[in-house]
PDB file with one MODEL, atoms N, CA, C and O in Angstrom:
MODEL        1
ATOM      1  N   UNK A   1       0.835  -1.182   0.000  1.00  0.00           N
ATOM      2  CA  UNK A   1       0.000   0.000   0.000  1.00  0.00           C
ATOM      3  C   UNK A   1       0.879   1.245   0.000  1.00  0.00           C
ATOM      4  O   UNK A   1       1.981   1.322   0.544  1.00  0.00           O
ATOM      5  N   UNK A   2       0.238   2.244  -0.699  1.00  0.00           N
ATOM      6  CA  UNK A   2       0.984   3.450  -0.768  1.00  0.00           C
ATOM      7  C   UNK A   2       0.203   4.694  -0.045  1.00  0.00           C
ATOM      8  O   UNK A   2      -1.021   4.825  -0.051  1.00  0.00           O
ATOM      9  N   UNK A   3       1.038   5.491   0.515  1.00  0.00           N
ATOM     10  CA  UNK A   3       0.139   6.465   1.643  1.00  0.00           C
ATOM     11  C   UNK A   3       0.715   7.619   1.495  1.00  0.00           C
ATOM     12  O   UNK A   3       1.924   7.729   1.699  1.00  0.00           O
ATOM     13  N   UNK A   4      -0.198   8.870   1.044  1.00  0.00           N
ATOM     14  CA  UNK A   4       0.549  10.117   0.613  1.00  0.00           C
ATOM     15  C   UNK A   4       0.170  11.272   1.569  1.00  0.00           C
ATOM     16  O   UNK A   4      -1.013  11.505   1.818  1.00  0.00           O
ATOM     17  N   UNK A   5       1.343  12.112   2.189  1.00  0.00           N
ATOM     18  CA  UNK A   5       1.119  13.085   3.456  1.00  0.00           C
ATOM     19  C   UNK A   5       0.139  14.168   2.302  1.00  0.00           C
ATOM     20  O   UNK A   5       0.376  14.427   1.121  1.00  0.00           O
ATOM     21  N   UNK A   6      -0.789  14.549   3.023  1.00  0.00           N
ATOM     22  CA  UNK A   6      -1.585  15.446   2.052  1.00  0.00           C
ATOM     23  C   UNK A   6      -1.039  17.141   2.273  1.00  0.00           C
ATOM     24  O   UNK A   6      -1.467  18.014   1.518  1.00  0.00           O
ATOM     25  N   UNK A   7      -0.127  17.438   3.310  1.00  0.00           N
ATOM     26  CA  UNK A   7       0.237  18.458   3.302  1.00  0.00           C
ATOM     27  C   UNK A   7       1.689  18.478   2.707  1.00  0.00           C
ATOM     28  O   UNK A   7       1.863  19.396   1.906  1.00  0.00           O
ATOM     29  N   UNK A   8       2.592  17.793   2.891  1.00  0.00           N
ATOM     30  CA  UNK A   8       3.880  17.983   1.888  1.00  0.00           C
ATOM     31  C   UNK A   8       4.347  16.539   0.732  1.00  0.00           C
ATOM     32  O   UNK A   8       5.454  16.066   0.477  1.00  0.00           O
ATOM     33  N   UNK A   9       3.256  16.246   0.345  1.00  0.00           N
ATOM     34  CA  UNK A   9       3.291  15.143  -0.710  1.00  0.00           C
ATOM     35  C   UNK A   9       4.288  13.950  -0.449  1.00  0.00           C
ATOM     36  O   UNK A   9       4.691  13.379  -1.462  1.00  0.00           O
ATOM     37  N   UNK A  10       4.750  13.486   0.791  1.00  0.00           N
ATOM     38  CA  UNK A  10       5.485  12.675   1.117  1.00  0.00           C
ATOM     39  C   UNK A  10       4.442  11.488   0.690  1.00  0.00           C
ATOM     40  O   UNK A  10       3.243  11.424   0.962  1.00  0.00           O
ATOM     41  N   UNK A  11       5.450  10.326  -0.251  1.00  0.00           N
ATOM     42  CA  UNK A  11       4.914   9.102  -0.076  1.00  0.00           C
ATOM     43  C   UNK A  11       5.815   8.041   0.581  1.00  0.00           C
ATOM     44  O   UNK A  11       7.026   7.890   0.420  1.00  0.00           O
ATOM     45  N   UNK A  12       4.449   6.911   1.829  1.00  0.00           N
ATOM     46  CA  UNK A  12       4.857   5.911   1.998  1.00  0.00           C
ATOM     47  C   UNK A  12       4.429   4.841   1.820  1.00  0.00           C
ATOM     48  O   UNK A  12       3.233   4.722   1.556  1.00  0.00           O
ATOM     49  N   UNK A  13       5.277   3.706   1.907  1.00  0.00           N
ATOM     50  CA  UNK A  13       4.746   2.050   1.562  1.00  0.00           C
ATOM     51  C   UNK A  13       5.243   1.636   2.758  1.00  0.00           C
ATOM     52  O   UNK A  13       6.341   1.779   3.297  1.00  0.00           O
ATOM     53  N   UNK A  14       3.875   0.908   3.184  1.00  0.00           N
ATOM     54  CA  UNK A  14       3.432  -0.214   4.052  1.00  0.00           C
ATOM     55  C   UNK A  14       2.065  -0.347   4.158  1.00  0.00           C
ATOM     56  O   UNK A  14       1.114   0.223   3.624  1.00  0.00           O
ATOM     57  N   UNK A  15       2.190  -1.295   5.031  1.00  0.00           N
ATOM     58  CA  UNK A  15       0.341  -1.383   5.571  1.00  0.00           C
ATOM     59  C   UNK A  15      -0.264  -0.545   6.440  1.00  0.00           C
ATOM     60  O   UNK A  15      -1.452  -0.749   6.691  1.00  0.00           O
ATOM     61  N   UNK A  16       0.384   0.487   7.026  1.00  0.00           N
ATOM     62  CA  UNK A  16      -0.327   1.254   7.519  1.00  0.00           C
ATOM     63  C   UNK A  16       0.743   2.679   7.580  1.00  0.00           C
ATOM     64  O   UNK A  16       1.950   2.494   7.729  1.00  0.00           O
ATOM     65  N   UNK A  17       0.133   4.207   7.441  1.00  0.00           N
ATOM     66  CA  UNK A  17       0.456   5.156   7.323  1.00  0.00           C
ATOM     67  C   UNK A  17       1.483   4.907   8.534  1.00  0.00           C
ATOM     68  O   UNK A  17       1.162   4.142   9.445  1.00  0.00           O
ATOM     69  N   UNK A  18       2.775   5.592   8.529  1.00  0.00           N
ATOM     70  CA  UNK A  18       3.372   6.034   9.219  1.00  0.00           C
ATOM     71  C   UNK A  18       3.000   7.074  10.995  1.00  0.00           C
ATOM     72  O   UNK A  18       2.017   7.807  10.889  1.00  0.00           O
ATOM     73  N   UNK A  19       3.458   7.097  11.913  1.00  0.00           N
ATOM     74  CA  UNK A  19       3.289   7.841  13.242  1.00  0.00           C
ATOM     75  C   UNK A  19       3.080   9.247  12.873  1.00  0.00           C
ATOM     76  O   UNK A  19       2.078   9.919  13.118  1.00  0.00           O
ATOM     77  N   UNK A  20       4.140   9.610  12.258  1.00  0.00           N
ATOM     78  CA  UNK A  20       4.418  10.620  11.747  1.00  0.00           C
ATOM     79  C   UNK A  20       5.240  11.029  10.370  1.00  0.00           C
ATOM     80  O   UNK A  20       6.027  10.227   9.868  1.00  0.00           O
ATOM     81  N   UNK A  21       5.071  11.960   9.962  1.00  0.00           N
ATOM     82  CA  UNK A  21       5.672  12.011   8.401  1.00  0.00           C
ATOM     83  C   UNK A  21       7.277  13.078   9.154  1.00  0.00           C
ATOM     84  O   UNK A  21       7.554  14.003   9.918  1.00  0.00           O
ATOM     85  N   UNK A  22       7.937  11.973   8.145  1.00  0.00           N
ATOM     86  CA  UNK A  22       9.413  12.069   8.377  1.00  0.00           C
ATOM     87  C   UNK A  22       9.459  13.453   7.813  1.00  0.00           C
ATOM     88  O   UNK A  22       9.697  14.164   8.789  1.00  0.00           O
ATOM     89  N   UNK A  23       9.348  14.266   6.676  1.00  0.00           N
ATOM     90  CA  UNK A  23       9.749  15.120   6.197  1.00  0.00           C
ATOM     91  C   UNK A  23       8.663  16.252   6.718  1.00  0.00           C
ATOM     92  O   UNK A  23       9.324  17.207   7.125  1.00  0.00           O
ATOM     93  N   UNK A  24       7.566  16.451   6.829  1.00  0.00           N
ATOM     94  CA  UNK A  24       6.906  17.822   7.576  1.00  0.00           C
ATOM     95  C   UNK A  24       6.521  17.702   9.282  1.00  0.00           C
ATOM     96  O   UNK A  24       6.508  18.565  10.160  1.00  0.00           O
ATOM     97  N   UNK A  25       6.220  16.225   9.312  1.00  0.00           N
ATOM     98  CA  UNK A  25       6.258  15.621  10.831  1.00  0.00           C
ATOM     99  C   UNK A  25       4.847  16.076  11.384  1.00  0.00           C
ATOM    100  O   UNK A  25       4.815  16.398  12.572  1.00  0.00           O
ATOM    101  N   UNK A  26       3.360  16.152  10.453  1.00  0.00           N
ATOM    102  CA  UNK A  26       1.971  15.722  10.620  1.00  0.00           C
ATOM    103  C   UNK A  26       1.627  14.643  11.322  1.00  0.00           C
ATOM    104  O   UNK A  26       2.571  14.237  11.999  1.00  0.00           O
ATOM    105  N   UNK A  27       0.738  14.072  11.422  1.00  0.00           N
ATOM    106  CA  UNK A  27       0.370  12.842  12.355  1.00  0.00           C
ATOM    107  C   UNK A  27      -0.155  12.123  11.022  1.00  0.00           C
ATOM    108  O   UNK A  27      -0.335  12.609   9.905  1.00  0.00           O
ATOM    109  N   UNK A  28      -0.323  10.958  11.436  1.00  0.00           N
ATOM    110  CA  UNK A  28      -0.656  10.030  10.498  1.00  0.00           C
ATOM    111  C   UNK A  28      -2.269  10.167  10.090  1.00  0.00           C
ATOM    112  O   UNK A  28      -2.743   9.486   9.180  1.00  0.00           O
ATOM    113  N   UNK A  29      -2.803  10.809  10.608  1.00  0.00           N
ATOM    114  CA  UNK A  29      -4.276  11.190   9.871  1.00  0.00           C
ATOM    115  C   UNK A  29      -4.233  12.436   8.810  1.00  0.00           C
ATOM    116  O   UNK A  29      -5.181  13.210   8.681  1.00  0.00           O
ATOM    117  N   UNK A  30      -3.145  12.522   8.145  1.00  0.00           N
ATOM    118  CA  UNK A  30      -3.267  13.709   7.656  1.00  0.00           C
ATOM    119  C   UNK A  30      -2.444  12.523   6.186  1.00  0.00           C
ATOM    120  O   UNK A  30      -2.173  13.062   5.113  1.00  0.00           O
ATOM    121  N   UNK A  31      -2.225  11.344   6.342  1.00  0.00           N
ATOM    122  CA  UNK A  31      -1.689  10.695   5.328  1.00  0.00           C
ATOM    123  C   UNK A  31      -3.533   9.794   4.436  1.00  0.00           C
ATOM    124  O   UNK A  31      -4.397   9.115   4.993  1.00  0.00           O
ATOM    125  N   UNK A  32      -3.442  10.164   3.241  1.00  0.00           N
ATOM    126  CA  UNK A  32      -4.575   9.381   2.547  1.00  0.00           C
ATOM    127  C   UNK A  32      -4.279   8.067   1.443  1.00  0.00           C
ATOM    128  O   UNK A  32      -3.337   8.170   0.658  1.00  0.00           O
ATOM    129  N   UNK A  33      -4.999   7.046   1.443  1.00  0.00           N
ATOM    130  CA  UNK A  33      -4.395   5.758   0.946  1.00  0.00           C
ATOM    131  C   UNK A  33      -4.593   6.059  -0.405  1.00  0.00           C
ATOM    132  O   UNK A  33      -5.665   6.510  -0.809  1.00  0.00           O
ATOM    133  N   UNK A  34      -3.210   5.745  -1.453  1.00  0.00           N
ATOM    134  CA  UNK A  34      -3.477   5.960  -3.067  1.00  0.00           C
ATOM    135  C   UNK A  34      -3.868   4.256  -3.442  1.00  0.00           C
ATOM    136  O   UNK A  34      -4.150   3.925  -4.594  1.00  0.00           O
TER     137      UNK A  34
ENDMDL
END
């Protein structure tokens, strides 16, 4: 699965969004599943 931060377009892969986004550092509800 791929999961994109909706405020600084960070994408990640796994099964579930990340804690936090490494590069703006949002919470993981701010990541939406592509």
């Amino acid at each position: 699965m791929k999961w994109k931060c909706i405020v600084c377009g960070y994408i990640y892969e796994g099964e579930q969004p990340p804690e936090f986004c490494p590069v703006c550092g949002v919470g993981s509800e701010k990541f939406i599943l592509l």
